[in-house]
N, C-alpha and C positions, 0 to 999 in steps of 0.2 A: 701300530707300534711306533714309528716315526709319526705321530701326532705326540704320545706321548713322551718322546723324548723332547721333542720342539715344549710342550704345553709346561713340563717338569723343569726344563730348563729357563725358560720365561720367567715362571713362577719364580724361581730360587736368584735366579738374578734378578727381581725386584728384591726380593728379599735381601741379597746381597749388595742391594744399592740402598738401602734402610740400615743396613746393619754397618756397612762404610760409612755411610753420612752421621751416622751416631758414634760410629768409632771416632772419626775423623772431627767431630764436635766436642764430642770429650776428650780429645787429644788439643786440639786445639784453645779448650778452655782452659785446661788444667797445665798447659804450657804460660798462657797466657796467663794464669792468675798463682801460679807457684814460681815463673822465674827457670832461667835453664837448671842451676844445683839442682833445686827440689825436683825438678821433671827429668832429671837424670835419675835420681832416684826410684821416682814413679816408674819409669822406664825400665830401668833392672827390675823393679818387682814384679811390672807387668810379664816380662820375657821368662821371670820362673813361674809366674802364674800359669802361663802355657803349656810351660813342658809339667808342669805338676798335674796341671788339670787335664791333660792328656795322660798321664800316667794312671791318674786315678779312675779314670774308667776302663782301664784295661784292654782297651784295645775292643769293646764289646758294640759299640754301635753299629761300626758296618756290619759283622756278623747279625745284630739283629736286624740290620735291612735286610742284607743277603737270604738268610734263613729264612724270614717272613714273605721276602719278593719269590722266594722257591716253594714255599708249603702253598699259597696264596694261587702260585699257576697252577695248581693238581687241587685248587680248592677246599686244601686241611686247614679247613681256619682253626681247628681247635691247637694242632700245632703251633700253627703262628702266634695264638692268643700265648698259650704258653712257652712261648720261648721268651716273650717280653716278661713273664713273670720272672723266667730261672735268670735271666741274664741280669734284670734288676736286683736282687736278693745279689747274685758276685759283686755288683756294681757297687750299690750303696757301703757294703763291708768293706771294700779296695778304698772309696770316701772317708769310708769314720777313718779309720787305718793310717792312713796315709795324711789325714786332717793332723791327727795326734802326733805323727812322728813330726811335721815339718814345722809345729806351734815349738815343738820340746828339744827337737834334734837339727834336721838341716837348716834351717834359718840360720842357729850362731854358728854354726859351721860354716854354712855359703859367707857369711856377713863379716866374721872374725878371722876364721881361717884362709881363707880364697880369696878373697876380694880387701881384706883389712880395713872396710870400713861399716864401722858400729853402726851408723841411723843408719843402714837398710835393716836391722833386723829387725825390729820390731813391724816397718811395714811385710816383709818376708814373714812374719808369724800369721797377718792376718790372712793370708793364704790359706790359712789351714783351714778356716771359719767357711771358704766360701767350696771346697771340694764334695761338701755331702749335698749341696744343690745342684752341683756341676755334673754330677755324676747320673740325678735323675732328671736333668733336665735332657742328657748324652742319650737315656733309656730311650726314651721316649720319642726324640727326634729321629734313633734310627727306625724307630716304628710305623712312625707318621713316613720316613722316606722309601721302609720297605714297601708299602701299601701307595704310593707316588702321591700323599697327600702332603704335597712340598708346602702349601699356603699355609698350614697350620706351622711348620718350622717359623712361616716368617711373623705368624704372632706371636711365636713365644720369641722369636728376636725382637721384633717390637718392643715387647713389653723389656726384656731385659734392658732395653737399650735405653730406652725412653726413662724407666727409675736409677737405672745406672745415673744416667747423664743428671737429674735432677736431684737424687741425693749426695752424688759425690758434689755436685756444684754448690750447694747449699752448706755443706758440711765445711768446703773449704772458706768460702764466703764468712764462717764464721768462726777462722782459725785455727782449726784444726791439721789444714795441713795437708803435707801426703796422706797421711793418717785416716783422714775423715774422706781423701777420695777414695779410697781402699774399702771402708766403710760402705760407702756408698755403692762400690761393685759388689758389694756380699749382698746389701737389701737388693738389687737391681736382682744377682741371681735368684736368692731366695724368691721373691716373686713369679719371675719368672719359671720356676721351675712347679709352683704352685700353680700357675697358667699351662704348664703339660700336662698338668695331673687332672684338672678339668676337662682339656681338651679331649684325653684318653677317656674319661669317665662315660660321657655325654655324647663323642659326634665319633668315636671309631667304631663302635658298636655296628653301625651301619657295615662299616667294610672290614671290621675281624668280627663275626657274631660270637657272644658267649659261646663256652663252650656246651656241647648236646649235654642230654641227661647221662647215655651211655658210655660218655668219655670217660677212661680209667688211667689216670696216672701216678705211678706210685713212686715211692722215694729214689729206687733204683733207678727207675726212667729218666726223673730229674737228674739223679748224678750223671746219667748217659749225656743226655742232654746238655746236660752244663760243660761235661767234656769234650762235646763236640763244639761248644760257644768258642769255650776256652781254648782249644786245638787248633782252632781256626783265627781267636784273635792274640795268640803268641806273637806270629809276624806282624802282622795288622800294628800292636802295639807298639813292636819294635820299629816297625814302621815309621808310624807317627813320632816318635818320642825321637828317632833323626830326624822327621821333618821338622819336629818343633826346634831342634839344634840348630839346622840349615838356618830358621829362620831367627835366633834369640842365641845362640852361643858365642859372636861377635858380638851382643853388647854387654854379655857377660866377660869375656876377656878381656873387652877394651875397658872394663868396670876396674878392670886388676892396673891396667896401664896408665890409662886416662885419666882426669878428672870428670866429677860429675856434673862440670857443664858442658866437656866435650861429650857426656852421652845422649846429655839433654837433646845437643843439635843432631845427633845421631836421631835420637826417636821422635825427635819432630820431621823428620825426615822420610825413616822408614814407614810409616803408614801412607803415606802419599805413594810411594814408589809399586807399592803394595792395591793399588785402584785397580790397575788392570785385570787383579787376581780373579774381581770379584764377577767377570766375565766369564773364564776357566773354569772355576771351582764351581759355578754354575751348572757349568754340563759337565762338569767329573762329577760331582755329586747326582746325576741324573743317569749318567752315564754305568754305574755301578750296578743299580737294581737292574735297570732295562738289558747289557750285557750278560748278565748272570741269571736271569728268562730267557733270553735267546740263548743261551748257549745247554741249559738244562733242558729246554726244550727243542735240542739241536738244531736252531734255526739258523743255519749258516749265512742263507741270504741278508737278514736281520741285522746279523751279528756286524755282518762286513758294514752295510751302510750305516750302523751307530759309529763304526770306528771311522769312514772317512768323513762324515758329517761332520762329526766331533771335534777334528781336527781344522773343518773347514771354518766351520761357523766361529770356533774359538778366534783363531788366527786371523780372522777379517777383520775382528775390532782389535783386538789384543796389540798386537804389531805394534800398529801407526800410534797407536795410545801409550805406550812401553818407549817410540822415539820421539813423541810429541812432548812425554816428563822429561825427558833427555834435553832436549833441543830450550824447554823454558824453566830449567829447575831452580834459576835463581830468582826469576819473578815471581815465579806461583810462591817461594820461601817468603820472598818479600812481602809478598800482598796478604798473604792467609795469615802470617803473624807482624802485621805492619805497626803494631804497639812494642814491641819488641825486635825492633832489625837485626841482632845480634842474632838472631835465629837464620840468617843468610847463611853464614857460615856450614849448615850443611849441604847445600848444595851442589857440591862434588858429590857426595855422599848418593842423594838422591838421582844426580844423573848417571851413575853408576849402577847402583842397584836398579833403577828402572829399564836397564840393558838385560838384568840378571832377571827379570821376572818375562820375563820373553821367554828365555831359555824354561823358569820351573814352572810358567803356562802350558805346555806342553808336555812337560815334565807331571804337570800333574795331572792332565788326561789319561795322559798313559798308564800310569800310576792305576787309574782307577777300574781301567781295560781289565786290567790283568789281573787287579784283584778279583774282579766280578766274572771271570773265566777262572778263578780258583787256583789262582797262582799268586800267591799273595807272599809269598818267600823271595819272589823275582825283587819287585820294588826296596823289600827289604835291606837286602844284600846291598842293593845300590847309593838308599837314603846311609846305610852306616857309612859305607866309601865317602860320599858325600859329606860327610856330619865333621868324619876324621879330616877329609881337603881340608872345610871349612875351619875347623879347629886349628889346625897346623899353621895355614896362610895366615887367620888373622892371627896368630901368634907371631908370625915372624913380621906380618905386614903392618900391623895398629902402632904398635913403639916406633915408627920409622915415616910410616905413610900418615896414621892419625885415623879417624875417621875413614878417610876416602881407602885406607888400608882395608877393613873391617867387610866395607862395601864389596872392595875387588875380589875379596876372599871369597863371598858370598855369590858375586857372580859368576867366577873361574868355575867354581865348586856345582854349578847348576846348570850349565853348559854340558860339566864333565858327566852331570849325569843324566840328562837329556839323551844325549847319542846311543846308549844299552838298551833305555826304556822304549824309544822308538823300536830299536830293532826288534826288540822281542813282543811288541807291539802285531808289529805287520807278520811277525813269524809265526806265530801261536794263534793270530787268526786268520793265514792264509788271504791278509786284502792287500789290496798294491797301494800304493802312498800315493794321496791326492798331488802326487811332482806340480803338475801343471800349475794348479788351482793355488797352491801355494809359490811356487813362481810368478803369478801374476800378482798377490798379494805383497811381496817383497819388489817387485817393480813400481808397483802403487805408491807403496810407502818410503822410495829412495826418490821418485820425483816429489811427493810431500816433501822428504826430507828437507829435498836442498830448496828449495824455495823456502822454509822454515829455517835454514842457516840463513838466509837476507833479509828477514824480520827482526826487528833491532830487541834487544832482548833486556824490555823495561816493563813497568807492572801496566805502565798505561797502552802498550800496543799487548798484553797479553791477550787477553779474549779477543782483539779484531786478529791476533797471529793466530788463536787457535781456530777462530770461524773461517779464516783463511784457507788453515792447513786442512779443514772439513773438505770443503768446497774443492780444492785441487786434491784431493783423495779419492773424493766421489768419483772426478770426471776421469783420474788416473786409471780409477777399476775399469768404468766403461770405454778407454782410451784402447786398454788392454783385453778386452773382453771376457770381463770378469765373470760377467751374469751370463748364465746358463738359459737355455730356455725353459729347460727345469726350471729351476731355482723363482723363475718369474712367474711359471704358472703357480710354483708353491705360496712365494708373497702374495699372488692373486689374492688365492682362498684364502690367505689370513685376512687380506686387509676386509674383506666384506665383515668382519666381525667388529670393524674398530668403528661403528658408526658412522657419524658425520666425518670423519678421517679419511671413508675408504674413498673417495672421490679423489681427494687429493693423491694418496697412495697410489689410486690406478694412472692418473695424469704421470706419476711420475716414472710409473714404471713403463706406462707408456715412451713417457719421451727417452727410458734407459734404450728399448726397445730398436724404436727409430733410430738414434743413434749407433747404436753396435752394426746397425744392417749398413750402415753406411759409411762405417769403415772397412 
């Protein structure tokens, strides 16, 4: 089981370093070649594409991990087969649905009414164009994640990413505008969601079989069943649809404040602060199916080391990566958009918010703990507290603060809900909090820190401050003894997998080794 959270979490964090770097590529082009106005507009459409295309699946994918990672341990693959059918057939309808209302209805509403500025609606309409792909591409990914075949997520990210990034670039390249990068996310999803439906056709067969000859299910079954999708993803949705607020309802209020070149610096900003995540959500998304086996299967012992792992492994990198965007947020602005230096200017912004994803890094472990132990009303409750914080601060913060308002709102707000989701973390699974192991992780990255305050903070000492900051990080964990004897016999057994690497790998764990005995 701990192979498979390590192998699940690997996987999705390549995946999640494919899907950043393609985020972060098309963020950066389409800054670069639209100007901060236009990429403030980009920016708003992007942040309701979120919360819409989270609405529109209704909250049904982790339920069909959940449900598939549950039928799959008692080996009802006919079950699992069809819950990916009933939860598709809600899904696609909540897409058409919700494509219609946001082409006819909320667009000039958000566009006219709220925010008073006309050119975002028409980009806000093609929103609508891209929810009936968003929806079965949501199917499908939780299917691939209930069955821990995390690699297939990271093709159809690939592919999305890879046509997103080459038609929206092409389209603007030839004037069209925000317009045509919009454009270009609808072909990117549409494909992509055509690359799930192969991948299901072809390679899951192997790990959900058709269903028997004998299987019998009838319409009534299906409503049962769909009521139980739907029972289960009420919160789930309500869920997400405040995390997607936490994350995009500051640059929707500063849209009403600000102008739209203060959101431009705003969202060229927020994806960089946003790098760490792609750590976390790694193993929260891993973390959900493997939790919710162990606990169906009452494996208490399981259950306990998914949760301090989780927290562990997150937290090693996460940290010092969360104070290292802090400590250089006005180089790395300057150097990634060095054709446009006017983009420096969110750099407050970004060292701000990179504080704030510390806090919903852990926030969103927890988050995924409790779902997958069938408490999914907990994070609920918290994500809306959180949704209203954030709402309320950058309402009173953005007109006053600017930017860096928007930011602090968002990080106040993430902190504030951090401290519940722990508690009812360690309470509902009975484990004790890794104190130690994260004590020595926040000692590591306060002696990083400050040596990273006497790095002069220019584009040309960026990478020798960051290989710096590596290097006195490393020798800080092993200073404090970080590594476990565990921990090193576990890197053993990986590294013999990484070929020609493991030599190197075992030298170096070697020399962690030596050194810890000698302190």
């Amino acid at each position: 089981m701990g192979n498979k959270l390590v192998r699940g979490s690997l996987i999705i964090f390549i995946g999640n370093i494919i899907f950043r770097i393609g985020g972060y590529l098309y963020r950066f082009l389409m800054a670069t070649l639209l100007g901060p106005v236009n990429n403030g507009i980009l920016g708003t459409t992007i942040s309701v594409q979120g919360i819409f295309q989270t609405l529109s699946s209704g909250g049904l994918p982790p339920a069909i991990s959940k449900y598939i990672a549950e039928y799959e341990a008692v080996d009802d693959h006919n079950m699992a087969r069809q819950t990916i059918y009933t939860a598709l057939k809600i899904m696609v309808f909540l897409g058409l649905l919700l494509g219609v209302l946001m082409i006819f209805v909320i667009a000039p509403l958000l566009a006219i009414n709220f925010m008073g500025k006309p050119e975002v609606m028409v980009p806000l309409q093609i929103i609508g164009f891209i929810t009936p792909f968003s929806v079965i591409l949501g199917a499908f990914r939780g299917a691939f994640q209930g069955v821990y075949k995390m690699e297939y997520i990271v093709y159809t990210r690939a592919v999305e990413q890879l046509c997103m990034i080459l038609f929206a670039t092409a389209f603007v390249l030839i004037g069209l505008s925000v317009v045509g990068a919009l454009w270009g996310t609808v072909i990117g999803y549409g494909l992509a969601a055509l690359s799930s439906v192969l991948i299901f056709k072809f390679y899951m067969p192997k790990y959900i079989p058709q269903p028997t000859d004998d299987f019998v299910f009838s319409f009534r079954d299906e409503l049962k069943l769909g009521f139980m999708l739907v029972k289960f993803s009420i919160p789930v949705i309500i869920t997400a649809i405040a995390e997607m607020l936490i994350y995009n309802i500051c640059t929707l209020i500063m849209g009403r404040f600000l102008t739209m070149a203060d959101i431009g610096f705003f969202t060229a900003a927020d994806p960089i602060a946003r790098l760490p995540l792609m750590i976390s959500i790694s193993v929260a998304t891993t973390i959900l199916p493997a939790s919710s086996e162990a606990f169906k299967l009452k494996d208490i012992n399981a259950l306990q080391k998914y949760v301090g792992e989780s927290y562990k492994i997150s937290l090693l990198f996460v940290v010092p990566m969360c104070v290292g965007l802090a400590l250089f947020a006005a180089p790395i602005l300057r150097l990634l958009y060095f054709q446009i230096p006017a983009y420096v200017a969110g750099a407050p912004a970004l060292a701000i918010l990179s504080i704030g994803m510390t806090f919903y890094s852990i926030f969103a472990i927890s988050t995924s703990i409790i779902q997958g132990i069938g408490n999914p009303r907990i994070p609920m409750y918290i994500l809306i507290f959180g949704a209203i914080v954030t709402g309320v601060l950058c309402w009173v913060f953005a007109p006053i603060l600017g930017i860096a308002g928007g930011a602090a709102a968002t990080t106040i707000a993430c902190f504030l809900m951090m401290i519940p989701c722990i508690y009812f973390v360690f309470k509902l699974t009975k484990t004790k909090a890794p104190k130690l192991s994260v004590f020595k992780i926040i000692a590591a990255t306060i002696i990083m820190g400050l040596i990273g305050l006497v790095i002069p903070k220019t584009a040309l000492w960026l990478f020798p401050g960051i290989i710096i900051c590596m290097i006195v990080y490393f020798f800080a964990l092993i200073f404090v003894k970080f590594f476990t004897a565990e921990d090193i016999l576990t890197l053993r057994e990986y590294s013999s997998k990484l070929g020609p690497l493991s030599g190197l790998v075992n030298k170096l764990l070697n020399f962690v080794e030596k050194i810890e005995n000698r302190i």
